[in-house]
C-alpha positions in Angstrom: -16.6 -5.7 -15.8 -17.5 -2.1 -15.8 -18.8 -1.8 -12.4 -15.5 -3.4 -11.5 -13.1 -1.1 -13.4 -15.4 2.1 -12.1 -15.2 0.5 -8.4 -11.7 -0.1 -8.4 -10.7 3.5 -10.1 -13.0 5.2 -7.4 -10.7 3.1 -4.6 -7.4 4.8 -6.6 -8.5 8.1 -6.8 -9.7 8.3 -3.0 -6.2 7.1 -2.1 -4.5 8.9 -4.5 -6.6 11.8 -2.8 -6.0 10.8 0.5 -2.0 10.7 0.2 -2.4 14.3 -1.2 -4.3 15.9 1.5 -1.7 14.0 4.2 1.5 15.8 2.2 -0.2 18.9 2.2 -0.6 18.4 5.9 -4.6 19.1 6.2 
């Protein structure tokens, strides 16, 4: 189960991270 949660938070952050640099317009 803690692979899973780690996996799955890696997959928010990158498109949390992702939404951010496409705002910002990079």
């Amino acid at each position: 189960m803690s692979t899973e949660r780690v996996l799955t938070g890696e997959s928010v952050s990158t498109n949390v991270w992702r939404k951010a640099q496409q705002s910002t317009g990079a």
